[in-house]
C-alpha distance (Angstrom), angle and dihedral (degrees) to the residues before:
residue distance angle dihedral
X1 . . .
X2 3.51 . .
X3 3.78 87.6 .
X4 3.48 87.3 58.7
X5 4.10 104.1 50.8
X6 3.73 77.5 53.6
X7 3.94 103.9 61.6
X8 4.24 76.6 51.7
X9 3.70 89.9 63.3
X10 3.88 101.2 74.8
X11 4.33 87.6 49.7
X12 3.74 96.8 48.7
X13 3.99 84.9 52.5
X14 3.42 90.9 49.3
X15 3.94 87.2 48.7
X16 3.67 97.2 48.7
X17 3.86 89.9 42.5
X18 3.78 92.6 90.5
X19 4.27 89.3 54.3
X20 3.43 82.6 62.6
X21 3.57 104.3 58.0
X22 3.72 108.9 32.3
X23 3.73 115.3 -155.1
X24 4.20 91.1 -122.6
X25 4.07 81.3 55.9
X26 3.98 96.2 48.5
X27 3.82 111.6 153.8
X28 3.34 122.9 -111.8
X29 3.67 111.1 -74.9
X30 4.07 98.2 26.1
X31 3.68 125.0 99.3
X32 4.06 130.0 -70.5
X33 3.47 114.1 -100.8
X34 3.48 88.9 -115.8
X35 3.55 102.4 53.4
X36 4.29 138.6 44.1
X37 3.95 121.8 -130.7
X38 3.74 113.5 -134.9
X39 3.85 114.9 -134.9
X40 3.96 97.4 -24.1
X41 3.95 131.1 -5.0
X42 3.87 86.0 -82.4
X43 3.88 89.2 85.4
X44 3.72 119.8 54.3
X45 3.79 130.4 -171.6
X46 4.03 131.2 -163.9
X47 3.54 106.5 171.9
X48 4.50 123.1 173.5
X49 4.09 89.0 -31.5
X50 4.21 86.1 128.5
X51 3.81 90.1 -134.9
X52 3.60 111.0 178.3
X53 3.74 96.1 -151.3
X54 3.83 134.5 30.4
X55 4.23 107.1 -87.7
X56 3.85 104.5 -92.9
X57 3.79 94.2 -148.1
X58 3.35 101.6 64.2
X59 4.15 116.7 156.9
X60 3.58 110.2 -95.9
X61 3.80 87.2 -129.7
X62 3.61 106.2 55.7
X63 3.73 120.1 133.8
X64 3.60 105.6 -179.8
X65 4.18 120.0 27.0
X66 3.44 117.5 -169.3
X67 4.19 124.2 -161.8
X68 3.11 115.3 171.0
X69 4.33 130.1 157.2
X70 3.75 98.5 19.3
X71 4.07 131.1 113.6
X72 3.91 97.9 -106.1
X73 4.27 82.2 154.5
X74 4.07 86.4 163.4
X75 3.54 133.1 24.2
X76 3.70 115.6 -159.0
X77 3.43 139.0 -162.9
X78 3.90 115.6 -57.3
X79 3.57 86.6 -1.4
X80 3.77 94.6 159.7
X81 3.81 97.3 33.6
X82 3.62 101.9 83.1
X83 3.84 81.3 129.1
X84 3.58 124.4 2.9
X85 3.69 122.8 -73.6
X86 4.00 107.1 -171.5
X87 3.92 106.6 160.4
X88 3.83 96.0 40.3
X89 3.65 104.3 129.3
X90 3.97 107.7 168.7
X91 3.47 128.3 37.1
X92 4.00 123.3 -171.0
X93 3.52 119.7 -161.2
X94 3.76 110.5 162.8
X95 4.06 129.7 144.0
X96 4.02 87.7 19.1
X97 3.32 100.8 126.7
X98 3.59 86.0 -124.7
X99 4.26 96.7 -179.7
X100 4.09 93.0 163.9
X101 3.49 143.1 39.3
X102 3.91 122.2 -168.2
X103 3.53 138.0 -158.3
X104 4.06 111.1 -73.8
X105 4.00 93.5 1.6
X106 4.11 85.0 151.2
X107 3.48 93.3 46.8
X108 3.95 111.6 141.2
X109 3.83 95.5 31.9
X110 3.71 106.1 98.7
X111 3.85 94.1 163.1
X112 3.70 106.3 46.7
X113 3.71 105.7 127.5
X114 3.95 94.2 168.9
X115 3.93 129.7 52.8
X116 3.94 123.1 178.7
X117 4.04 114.2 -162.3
X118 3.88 92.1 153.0
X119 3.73 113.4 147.5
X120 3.83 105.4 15.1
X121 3.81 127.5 126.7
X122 3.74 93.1 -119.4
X123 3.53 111.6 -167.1
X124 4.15 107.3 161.8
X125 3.33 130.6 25.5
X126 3.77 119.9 -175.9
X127 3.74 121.3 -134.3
X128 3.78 88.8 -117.9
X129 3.15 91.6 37.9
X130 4.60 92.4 125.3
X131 3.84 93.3 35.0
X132 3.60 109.6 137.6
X133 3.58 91.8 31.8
X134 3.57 98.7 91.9
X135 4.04 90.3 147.9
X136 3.94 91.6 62.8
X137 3.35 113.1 129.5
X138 3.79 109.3 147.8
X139 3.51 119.4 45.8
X140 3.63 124.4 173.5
X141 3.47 129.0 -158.7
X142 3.55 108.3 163.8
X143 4.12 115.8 156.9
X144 3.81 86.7 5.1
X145 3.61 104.8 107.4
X146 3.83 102.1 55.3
X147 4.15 101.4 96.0
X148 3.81 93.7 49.8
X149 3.99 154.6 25.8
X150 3.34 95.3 -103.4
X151 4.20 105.8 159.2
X152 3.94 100.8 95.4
X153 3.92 93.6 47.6
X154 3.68 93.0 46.6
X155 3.57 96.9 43.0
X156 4.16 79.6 59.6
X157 3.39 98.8 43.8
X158 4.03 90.2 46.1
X159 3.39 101.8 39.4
X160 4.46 95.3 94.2
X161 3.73 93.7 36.1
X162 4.23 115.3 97.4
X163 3.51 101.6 -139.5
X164 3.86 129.8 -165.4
X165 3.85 104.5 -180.0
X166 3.88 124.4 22.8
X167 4.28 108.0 -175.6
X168 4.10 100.0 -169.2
X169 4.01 87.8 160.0
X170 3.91 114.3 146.0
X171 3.39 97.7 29.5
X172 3.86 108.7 120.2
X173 3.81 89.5 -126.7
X174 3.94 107.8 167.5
X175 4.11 90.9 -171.4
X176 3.83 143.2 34.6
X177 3.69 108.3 -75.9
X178 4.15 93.1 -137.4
X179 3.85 97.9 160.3
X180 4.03 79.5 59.1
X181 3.85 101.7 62.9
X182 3.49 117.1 74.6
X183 3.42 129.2 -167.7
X184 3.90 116.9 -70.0
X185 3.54 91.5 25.4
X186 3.70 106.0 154.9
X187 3.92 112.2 -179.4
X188 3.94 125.4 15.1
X189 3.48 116.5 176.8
X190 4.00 112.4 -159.4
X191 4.30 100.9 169.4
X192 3.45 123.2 146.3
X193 3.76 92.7 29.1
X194 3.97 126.9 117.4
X195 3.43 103.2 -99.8
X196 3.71 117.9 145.6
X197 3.68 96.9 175.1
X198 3.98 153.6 -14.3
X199 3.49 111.4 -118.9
X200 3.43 119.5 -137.4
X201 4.29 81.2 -111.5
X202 3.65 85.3 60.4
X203 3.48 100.0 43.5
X204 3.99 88.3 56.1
X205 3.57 91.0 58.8
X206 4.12 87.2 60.0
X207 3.70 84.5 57.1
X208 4.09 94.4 48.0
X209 4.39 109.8 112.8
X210 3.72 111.9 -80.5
X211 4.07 94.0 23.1
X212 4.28 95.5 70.1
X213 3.85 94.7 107.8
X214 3.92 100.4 37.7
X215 3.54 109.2 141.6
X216 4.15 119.8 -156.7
X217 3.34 142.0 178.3
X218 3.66 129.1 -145.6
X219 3.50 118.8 175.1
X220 3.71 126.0 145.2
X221 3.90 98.0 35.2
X222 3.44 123.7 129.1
X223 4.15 101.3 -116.9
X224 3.57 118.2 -167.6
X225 3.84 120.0 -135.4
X226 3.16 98.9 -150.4
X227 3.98 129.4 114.9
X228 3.74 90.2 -86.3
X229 3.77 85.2 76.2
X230 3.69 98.6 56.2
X231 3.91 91.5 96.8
X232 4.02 89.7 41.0
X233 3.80 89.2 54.0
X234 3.82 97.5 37.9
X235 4.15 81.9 59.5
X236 3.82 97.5 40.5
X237 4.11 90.5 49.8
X238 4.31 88.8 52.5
X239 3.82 97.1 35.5
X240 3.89 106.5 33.8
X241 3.83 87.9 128.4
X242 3.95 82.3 68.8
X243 4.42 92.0 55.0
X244 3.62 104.2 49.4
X245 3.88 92.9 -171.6
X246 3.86 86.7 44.0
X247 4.17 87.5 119.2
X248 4.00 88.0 54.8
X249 3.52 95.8 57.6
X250 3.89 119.0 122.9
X251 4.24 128.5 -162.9
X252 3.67 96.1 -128.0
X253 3.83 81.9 -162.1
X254 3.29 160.2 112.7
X255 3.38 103.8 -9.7
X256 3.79 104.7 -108.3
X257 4.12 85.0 55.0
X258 3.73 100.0 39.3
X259 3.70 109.4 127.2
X260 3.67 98.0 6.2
X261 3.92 112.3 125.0
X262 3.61 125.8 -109.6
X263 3.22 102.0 -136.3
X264 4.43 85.0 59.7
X265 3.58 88.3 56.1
X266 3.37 130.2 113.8
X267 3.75 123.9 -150.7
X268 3.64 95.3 -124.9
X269 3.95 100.4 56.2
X270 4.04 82.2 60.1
X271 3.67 90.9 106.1
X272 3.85 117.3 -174.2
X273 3.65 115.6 -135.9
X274 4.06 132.8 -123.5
X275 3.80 99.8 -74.2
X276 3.58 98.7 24.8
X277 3.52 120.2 132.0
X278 4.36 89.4 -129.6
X279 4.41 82.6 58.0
X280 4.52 90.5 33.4
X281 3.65 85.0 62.5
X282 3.94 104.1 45.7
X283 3.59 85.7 37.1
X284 3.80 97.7 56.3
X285 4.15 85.3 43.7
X286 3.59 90.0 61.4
X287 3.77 102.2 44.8
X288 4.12 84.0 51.5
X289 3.35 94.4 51.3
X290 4.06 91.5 49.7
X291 3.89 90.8 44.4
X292 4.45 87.8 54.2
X293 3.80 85.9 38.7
X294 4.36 89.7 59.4
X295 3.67 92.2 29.5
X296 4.14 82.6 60.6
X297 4.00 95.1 46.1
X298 3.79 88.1 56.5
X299 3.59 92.0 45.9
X300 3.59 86.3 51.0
X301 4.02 87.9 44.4
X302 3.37 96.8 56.2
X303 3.89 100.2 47.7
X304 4.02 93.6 48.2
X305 3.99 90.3 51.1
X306 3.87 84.1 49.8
């Protein structure tokens, strides 16, 4: 018996291990009480715990930090260098309710490579807002630019950083961002926006120094095929190498079009509409030419009666 209660002793230790370290009194190194690590400390998960603020003891070691549900409404300087995090590489931040972003927020992360913002009612961004990120290279701000205006500030707040990858999906944008794409961008990926064209402005900017080999994507927009897309299509037909969902793409309109792919189109079935500046222009040629053609019969009038 008494053998027995002893092979129980090493499991009730084990039991009443936890009791002795507390998760609000983790040692330095372990996991916030708030959120789980994933394999090793390397990997750290916050997931729908509504924290306010980012956790402030965070393993030195992490790689990849993850925050996603919570009520981080304002992110303020340093607000993730409450000790030093020098090999985190990828931060997630999506569904924070991140509204604000201040000066130096990413301060203390010199090797983050990786920053998710997607779905957050962004409404400021300050123009040094990325300083101290000077690794950045993929920033993703998909479903983050719907509450707001937010081109000029970014543009600032963008405008040091060497980015690889810029995701603006979701966004409702109706134009190009330019201002957005600095130079060395390599992939921008603007699907599910409302873009019914690129004008041939737009498509210039592509073509600017530094921008030649941007690659985007831009499914799930609602392209009109109308004659306004002739210089769009003219592009997409001698750079498809740049749009690697270019044989995916849909006319959302008119009608007789919708569906069809771009890339079967041909430029003369691009139609314009009544109002259109394509139909404006032939219309106003016409209605010249009719106005010299009766200004000539009275000409003609007048000399035969005299």
């Amino acid at each position: 018996m008494a053998r027995r209660q002893a092979g129980w002793l090493p499991w009730l230790w084990l039991a009443l291990l936890p009791m002795a370290f507390p998760p609000s009194t983790a040692p330095p190194g372990g996991c916030p009480s708030a959120c789980y690590c994933v394999a090793t400390p390397e990997l750290v998960q916050c997931r729908y715990e509504r924290l306010e603020e980012p956790p402030k003891e965070l393993p030195v070691t992490v790689h990849n930090l993850s925050i996603a549900g919570s009520n981080l409404s304002i992110l303020h300087p340093a607000a993730f260098a409450a000790r030093p995090l020098p090999d985190l590489r990828l931060l997630r931040l999506p569904h924070d309710n991140i509204q604000t972003i201040e000066d130096m927020a990413l301060q203390g992360l010199p090797a983050l490579r990786t920053l998710d913002l997607s779905h957050n009612p962004l409404l400021w961004v300050a123009a040094g807002a990325f300083a101290g990120v000077p690794s950045l290279r993929t920033l993703q701000l998909n479903q983050a630019l719907l509450a707001a205006p937010l081109e000029d500030q970014l543009a600032l707040a963008l405008h040091n950083l060497s980015l690889r990858r810029l995701e603006l999906a979701g966004n409702g944008l109706r134009a190009l961002p330019a201002t957005l794409l600095p130079a060395g961008l390599e992939e921008l990926d603007l699907r599910n926006n409302s873009l019914q064209r690129l004008t041939a402005a737009e498509l210039r900017s592509l073509e600017a120094p530094g921008l030649r080999g941007l690659r985007l994507t831009l499914g799930a927009n609602p392209l009109s095929c109308d004659c306004a897309l002739r210089p769009f299509l003219a592009w997409l037909r001698a750079t498809a190498a740049r749009v690697p969902d270019a044989r995916s793409l849909r006319c959302a309109g008119p009608p007789p079009l919708r569906g069809t792919a771009l890339l079967r189109l041909r430029p003369e079935a691009l139609a314009c509409a009544a109002g259109e500046p394509g139909r404006l222009e032939t219309a106003s040629y016409v209605f010249f030419g009719i106005v010299l053609a009766l200004i000539g019969i009275v000409f003609l009038m007048v000399l035969y009666l005299n």
